[in-house]
N, C-alpha and C positions, 0 to 999 in steps of 0.2 A: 310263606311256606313253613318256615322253623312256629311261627303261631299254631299253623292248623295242628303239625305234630304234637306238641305239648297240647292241646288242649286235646286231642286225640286221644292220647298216653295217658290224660286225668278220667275222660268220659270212659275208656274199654276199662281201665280199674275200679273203676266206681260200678260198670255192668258185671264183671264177675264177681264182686262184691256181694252185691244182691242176687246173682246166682249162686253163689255159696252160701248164702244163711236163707235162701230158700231152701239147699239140700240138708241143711243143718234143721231146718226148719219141721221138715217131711221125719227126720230123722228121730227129732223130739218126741213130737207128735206119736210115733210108734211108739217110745219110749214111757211116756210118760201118761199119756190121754188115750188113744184107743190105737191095738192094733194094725198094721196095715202087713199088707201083702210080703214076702222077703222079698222078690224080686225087684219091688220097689222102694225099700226099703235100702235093699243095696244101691240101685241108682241113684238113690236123694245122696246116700253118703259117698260116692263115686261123686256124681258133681261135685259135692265140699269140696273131697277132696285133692279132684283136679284146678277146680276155679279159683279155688285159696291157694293151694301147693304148687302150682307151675309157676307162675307168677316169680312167689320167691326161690324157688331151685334153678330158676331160668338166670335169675338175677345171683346167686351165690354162685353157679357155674362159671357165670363172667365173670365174676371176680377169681375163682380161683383160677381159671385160667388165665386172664390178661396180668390181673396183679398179683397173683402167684398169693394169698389170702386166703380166710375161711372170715365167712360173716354171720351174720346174727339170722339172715334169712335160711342159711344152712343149718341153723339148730332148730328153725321151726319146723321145717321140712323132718329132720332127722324125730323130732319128738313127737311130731304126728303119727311118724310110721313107728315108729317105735310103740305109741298107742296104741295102733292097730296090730300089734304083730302082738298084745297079753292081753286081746281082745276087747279093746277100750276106742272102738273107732267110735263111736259118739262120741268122746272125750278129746281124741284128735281131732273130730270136724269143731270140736267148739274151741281150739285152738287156734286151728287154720281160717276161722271165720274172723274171730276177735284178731289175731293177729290181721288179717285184710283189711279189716276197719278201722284198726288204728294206722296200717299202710295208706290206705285211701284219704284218712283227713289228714297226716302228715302232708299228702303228695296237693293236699287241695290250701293246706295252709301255705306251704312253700312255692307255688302258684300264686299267691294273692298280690307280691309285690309285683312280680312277672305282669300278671295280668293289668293290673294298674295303669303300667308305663304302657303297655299295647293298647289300651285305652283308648290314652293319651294321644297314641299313635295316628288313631283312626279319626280323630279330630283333626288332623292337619290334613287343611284344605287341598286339595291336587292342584287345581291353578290359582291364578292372581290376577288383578288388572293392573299392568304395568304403562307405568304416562310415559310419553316416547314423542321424538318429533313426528311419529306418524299419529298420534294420539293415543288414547288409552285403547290398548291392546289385551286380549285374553292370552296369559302363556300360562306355560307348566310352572312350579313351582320351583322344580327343580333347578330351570336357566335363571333364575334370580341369583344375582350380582353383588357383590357392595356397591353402592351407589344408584343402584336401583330405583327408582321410584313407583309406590304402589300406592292405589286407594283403597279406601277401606271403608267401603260403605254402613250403616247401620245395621246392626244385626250378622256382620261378613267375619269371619276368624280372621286371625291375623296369618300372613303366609308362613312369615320369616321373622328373624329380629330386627327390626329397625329404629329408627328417631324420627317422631313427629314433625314435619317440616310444614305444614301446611295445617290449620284447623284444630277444634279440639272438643273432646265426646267425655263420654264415661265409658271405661272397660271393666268387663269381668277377668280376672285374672286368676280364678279359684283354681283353674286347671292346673298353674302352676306352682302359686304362691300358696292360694289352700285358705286364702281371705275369701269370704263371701260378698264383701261388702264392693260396691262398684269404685274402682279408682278412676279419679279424674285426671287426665294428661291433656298436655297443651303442648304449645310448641319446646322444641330440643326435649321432648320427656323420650326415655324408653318406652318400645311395644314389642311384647313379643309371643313368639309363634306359638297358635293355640288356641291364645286367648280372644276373648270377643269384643266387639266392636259394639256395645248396645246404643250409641245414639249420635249423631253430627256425622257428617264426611270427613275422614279425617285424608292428608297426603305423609305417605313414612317411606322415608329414604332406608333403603335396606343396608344393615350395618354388619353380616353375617349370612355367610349361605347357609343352606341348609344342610349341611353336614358341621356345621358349628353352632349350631341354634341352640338355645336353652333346651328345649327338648330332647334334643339328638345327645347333650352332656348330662338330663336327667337319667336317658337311657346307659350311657354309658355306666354311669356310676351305680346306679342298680343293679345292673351286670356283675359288675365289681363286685359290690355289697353281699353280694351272695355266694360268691365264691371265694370268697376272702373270708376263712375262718377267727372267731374270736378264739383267745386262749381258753374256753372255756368248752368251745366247741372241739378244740384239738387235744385238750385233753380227756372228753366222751369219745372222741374217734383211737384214740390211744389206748383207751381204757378197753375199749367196746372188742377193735382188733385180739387183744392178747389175752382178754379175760373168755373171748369166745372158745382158743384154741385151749382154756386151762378147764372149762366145761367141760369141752365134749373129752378129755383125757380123764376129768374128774367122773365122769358118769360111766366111761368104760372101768376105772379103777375101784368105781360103787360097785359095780357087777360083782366082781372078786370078792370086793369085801363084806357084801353081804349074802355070798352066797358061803363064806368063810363061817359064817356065822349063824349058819344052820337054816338058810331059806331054801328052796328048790330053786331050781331055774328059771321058772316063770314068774313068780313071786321079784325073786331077785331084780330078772329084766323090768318089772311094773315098778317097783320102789327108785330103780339107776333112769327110768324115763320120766318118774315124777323130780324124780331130783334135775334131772336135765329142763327138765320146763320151770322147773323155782328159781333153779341158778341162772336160767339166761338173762341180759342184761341188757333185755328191749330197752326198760323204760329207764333205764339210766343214762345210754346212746340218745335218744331219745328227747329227754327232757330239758335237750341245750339248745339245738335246732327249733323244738319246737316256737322255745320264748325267743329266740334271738329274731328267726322269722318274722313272727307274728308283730314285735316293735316294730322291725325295719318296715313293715307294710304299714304300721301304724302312723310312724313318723313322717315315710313318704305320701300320705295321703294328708299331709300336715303342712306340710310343705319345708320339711326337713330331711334331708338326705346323707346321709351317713354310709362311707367309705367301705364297710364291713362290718363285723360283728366286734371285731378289735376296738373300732372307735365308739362305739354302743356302751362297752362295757367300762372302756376308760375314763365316760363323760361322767360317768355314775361317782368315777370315786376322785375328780379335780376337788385341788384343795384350795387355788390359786387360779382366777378367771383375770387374764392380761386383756386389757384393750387398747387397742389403736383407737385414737380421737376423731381424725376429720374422714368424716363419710360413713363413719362406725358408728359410735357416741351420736355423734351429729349427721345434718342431714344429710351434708354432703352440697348440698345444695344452697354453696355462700352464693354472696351477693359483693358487687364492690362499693365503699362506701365514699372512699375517698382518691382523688388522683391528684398529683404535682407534677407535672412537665416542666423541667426545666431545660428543656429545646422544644420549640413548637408549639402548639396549641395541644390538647386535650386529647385529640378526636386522631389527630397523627400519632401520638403516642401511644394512645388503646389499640388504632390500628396493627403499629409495629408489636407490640403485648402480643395481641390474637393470632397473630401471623405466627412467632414463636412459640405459642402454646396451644397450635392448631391440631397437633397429633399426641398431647398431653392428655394419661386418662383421670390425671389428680382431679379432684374436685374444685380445687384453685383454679385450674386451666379451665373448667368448664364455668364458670364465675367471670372469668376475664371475657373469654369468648361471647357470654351471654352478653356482659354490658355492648363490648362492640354490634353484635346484634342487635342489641336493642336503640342504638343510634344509627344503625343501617351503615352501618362502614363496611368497606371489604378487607379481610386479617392481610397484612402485605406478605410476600412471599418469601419466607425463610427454607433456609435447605439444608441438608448436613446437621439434621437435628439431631442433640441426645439429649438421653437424663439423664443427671446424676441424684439418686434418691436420698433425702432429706437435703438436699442443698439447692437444686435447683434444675435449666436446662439451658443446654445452649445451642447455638444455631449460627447460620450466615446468612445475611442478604447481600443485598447490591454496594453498600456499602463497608461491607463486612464483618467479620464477625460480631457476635450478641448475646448475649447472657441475661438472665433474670431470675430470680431465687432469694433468696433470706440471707442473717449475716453471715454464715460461715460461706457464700456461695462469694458473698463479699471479702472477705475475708479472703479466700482462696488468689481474688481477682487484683488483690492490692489496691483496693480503694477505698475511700474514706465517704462517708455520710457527709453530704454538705449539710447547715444548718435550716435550711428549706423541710429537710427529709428528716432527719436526728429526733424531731420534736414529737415523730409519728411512731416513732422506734419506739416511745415510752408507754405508747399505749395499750389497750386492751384487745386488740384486732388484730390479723397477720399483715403484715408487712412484706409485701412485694416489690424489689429492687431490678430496675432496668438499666441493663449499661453496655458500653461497650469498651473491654479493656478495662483500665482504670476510670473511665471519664463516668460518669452516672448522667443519664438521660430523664431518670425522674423515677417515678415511686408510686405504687398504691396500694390500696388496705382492702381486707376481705374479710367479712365477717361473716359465722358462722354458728347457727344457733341446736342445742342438743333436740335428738329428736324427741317425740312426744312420747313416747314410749321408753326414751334409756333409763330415767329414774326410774318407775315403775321395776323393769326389768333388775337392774342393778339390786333393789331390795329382796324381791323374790330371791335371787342369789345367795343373797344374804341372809333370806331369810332361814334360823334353825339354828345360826351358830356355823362357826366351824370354818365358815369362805372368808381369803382376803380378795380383795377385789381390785384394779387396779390401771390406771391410765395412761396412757404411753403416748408421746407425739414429738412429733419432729419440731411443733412449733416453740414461740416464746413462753416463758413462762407466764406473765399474765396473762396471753389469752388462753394457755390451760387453765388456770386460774379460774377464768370467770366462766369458763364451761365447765368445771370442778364445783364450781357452789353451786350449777346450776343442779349438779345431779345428785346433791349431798354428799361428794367425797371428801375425808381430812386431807390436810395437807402431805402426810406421808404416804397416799394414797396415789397420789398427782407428779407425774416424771415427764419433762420438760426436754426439748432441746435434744433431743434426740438421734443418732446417727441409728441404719438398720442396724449395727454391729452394738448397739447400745441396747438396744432390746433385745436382741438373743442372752448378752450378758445380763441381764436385771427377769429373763426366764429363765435363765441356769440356776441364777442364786433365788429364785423362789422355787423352784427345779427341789433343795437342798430339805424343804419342809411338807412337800409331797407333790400327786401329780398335777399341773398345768395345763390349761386352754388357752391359747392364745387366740383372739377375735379381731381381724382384720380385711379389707377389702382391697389395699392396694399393689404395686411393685415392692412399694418399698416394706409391704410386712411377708413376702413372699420367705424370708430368714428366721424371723420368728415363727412362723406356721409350723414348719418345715422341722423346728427345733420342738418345740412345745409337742407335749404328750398330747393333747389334743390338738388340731387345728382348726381352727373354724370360720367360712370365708363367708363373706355377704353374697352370695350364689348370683343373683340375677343382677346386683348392682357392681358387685366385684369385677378385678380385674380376669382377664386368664389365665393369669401367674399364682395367683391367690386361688383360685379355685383349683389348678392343678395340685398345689403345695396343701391344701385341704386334709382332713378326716372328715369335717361335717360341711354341707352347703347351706346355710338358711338360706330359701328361696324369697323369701317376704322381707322387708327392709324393719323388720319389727324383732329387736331385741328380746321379748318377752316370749318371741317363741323359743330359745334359748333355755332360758327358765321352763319352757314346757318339757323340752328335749332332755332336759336333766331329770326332770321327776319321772320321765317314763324309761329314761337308762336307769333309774335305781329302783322304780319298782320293778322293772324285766331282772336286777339284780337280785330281787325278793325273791321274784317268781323263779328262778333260778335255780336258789338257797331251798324255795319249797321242795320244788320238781327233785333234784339230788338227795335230798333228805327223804322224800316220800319214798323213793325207786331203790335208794339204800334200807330201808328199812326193812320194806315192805319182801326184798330179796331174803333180806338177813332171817326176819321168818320166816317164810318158804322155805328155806335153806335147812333152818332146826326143825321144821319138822316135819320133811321128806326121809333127813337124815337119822331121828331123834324118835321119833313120833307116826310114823307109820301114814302119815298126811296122802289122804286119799289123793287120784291123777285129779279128777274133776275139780278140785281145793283147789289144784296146785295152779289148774289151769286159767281160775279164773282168778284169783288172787293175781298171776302175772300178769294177763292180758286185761282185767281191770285194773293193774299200777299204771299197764303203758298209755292205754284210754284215756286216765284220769290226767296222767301228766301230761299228755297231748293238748285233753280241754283246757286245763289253768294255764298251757302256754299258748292258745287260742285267746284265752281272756284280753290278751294286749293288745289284739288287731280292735277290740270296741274299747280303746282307750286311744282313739287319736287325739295328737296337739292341738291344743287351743289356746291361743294367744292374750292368757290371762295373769294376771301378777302373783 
């Protein structure tokens, strides 16, 4: 319903639109090419000036009376009729027409991200086939579960978020991520809602209902995004509010002063309504919305999402891009390479691992898991789970309490490395410690390699000067080490050993030399996000925490769109700089010579309402500048 009204509210302004520069049209035509009748004559200019002037008097009354205001829409109104009343009603219909048309592509710009995510909407499937001990069943969408299981035929959208359990295709995930290219999943991969299903049967455990789906949080955030003012937008709304009320006092006090000055009355009122129309301050309101808009629709058809205009404009001027290592930098997606049991055989040991790290969303936990997986073991049953982030987690079984983490988790627990495990410690791999209490049950190693895109990304950043760049992880220093050469960073580049409380401090003191992004997906950078001028969370592969604690979502697991997202936050900064400069200028003449110059109404009129035009289309230009995942 809230759909059909907005696009309702676009379509009836976009039809009186075109009825008023038909009456402007008729209007012309009398004027300038042949004759026509007065009585029709008057009606062409009656439509203008109903079909242009209700609109915004309709809209300036609500304001003054709800928010007790005067707007911008009240001086067109006011300088129309003002037009008309020193006999210059052609001169007010071409006011009231150009001012509807720059209202109409505003109202269809600032629609575009709107429409996008309703899209989107309308891509998600109504039912599902959900596998049941009664067999595969047709439900709604809506009764889907965690734990769910659904097929996913070839060619079928997916319903919900879930993990492939069964089978494995190629998907289109463009709807989301904004890649064209078909991604391959197998089993334990993410799928999620929206996206298609182009080939195999696949089986996916539903991991999120659907009022938590990637979708339902793209929606959200969009939402957001648009009502969430940047600073550059509050200060056009600031400007726009008080410069209105200094116009229209300015144009009653031009009266005075030039009728002081030896004009008659009428004279007088045509010179205080040209001034009234040079000074309003459409396109300066105007020319922040437009650009700000137009990115965020750009970005989100990019598969980049952006919190507001605020975080748009802050991307633009980071001086200082922090990243978190595992799942970030890299894929996320380790492997185990080595195990030691020193109680048990192998296979008991991974077991007891998987059990413990069965509700872990680290990328480690999903490594451990997978190897038990892939030897068919079942995780034993731990309970009383927690995290502690950058150290480890712990739990209980049947036998009692259990812990597993890195050395400060050791450390914490009073135990010492036997020399079975010590020798693993010196490597270039993370190191995963199982124990109970003090006693150590054994050890394994997880390797983890950078994705294929970070280097890439990382230079782009770089590229121009000006960025320090910078790697942040909770693990050992050599294996930051050797995922550091993999992506070209120096060694003072590269910060090891890390508590979350260690990266907030090492973003303050780069905090010190300008503004900060901080680039993370897990719990434990939920404090840096949160701290850092910008934040920015791996959207679809991230935690909830991370995405809450956000300014920007990348939806795509691809760093380089990052590097997109910043060249079109600084050229919407350009466009910006243009629009304010044009709409300042273009004022300031009007202004002298209304005041100075005797500047005919017709000048005046179209000099303004081609500033707000002009600056409308260049902040138009950014919706055909979507992100593209290029270095």
């Amino acid at each position: 319903m809230p759909e059909q009204i907005h696009d309702t509210d676009e379509d009836s302004g976009l039809y009186l639109t075109i009825l008023c520069w038909i009456g402007l049209a008729l209007g012309t035509l009398d004027a300038f090419v042949q004759p026509l009748p007065a009585g029709l004559v008057w009606a062409a200019l009656g439509l203008a000036y109903l079909t242009g002037g209700l609109p915004p008097l309709r809209s300036a009354v609500s304001e003054l009376w709800h928010e007790r205001r005067l707007d911008i829409d009240l001086l067109m109104v006011v300088a129309a009729l003002a037009a008309a009343a020193v006999g210059a009603a052609l001169e007010g219909a071409v006011l009231l027409a150009l001012f509807s048309l720059s209202e109409t592509l505003e109202h269809r710009a600032m629609g575009k991200a709107r429409r996008a995510v309703e899209a989107l909407m309308r891509l998600r499937p109504e039912t599902a086939l959900r596998e049941g001990p009664e067999g595969v069943v047709e439900v709604a969408v809506a009764d889907l579960v965690p734990g769910d299981r659904v097929i996913l035929r070839p060619g079928a959208r997916v319903p919900v978020d879930g993990r492939i359990v069964a089978g494995s295709g190629h998907l289109d995930e463009s709807t989301v991520t904004g890649e064209a290219e078909p991604v391959r999943k197998g089993l334990g991969d993410p799928v999620h809602e929206a996206t298609v299903n182009l080939d195999g049967i696949l089986t996916a455990e539903v991991t999120r209902g659907l009022e938590e789906s990637t979708v339902a949080q793209m929606i959200r955030m969009v939402t957001e995004a648009q009502a969430m003012k940047s600073p550059s937008e509050r200060f056009s709304d600031w400007f726009g509010q008080r410069y209105t009320i200094a116009v229209l006092a300015g144009s009653v006090l031009s009266w005075f002063g030039f009728r002081a000055v030896g004009h008659d009355p009428g004279e007088a009122l045509y010179r205080a309504a040209t001034l009234l129309v040079a000074a309003s301050p459409c396109a300066v309101v105007i020319s922040v919305p437009a650009a700000i808009l137009s990115a965020l629709s750009a970005a989100a058809r990019g598969g980049v999402l952006f919190k507001g205009g605020a975080a748009l404009e802050g991307l633009a001027e980071v001086r200082t891009f922090a990243f978190d290592k595992t799942g970030t930098l890299t894929t996320g997606q380790a492997a185990v390479t080595q195990i030691v049991a020193l109680e048990g055989d192998e296979d008991t040991f991974l077991a007891l691992a998987a059990g413990l790290e069965a509700q872990s969303e680290h990328p480690i936990a999903g490594a451990i898991r997978h190897a038990a997986s892939e030897r068919g073991l079942v995780p034993k049953s731990v309970r009383d789970v927690r995290s502690l982030p950058s150290e480890g987690i712990t739990g209980t079984d049947d036998s009692g309490p259990l812990w597993a983490g890195n050395a400060r988790m050791l450390a914490q627990m009073g135990a010492e490395l036997p020399p079975g495990i010590a020798a693993l410690a010196d490597g270039a791999e993370t190191l995963v410690i199982l124990g109970r209490g003090t006693r150590i049950l054994g050890a394994l190693t997880v390797a983890d390699e950078p994705r294929a895109t970070s280097g890439e990304a990382l230079a782009a950043l770089k590229a121009g000067g000006g960025t320090a760049i910078l790697m942040m992880t909770g693990d050992r220093a050599p294996v930051a080490a050797r995922i550091g050469s993999h992506l070209g960073l120096a060694a003072d580049e590269i910060h090891a050993g890390l508590l979350p409380g260690d990266k907030v401090r090492l973003v303050d003191t780069a905090a010190k030399r300008g503004k900060v992004a901080f680039i993370g997906d897990g719990v434990n950078d939920a404090a840096a996000l949160a701290r850092a001028d910008v934040g920015v969370a791996m959207g679809v592969a991230g935690s909830e925490v991370a995405l809450q604690a956000a300014d920007v979502a990348l939806m795509a697991e691809d760093l380089r769109k990052l590097a997109a997202a910043r060249r079109l936050s600084r050229r919407t900064a350009r466009v910006i700089r243009q629009n304010l400069t044009l709409a300042l200028g273009a004022m300031a003449v009007l202004v002298t010579g209304s005041l100075f110059f005797e500047l005919p109404l017709p000048l005046a009129v179209l000099g303004h309402e081609g500033g707000t035009l002009l600056v409308v289309l260049n902040g138009l230009r950014l919706l055909a500048d979507p992100i593209r995942a290029r270095g």
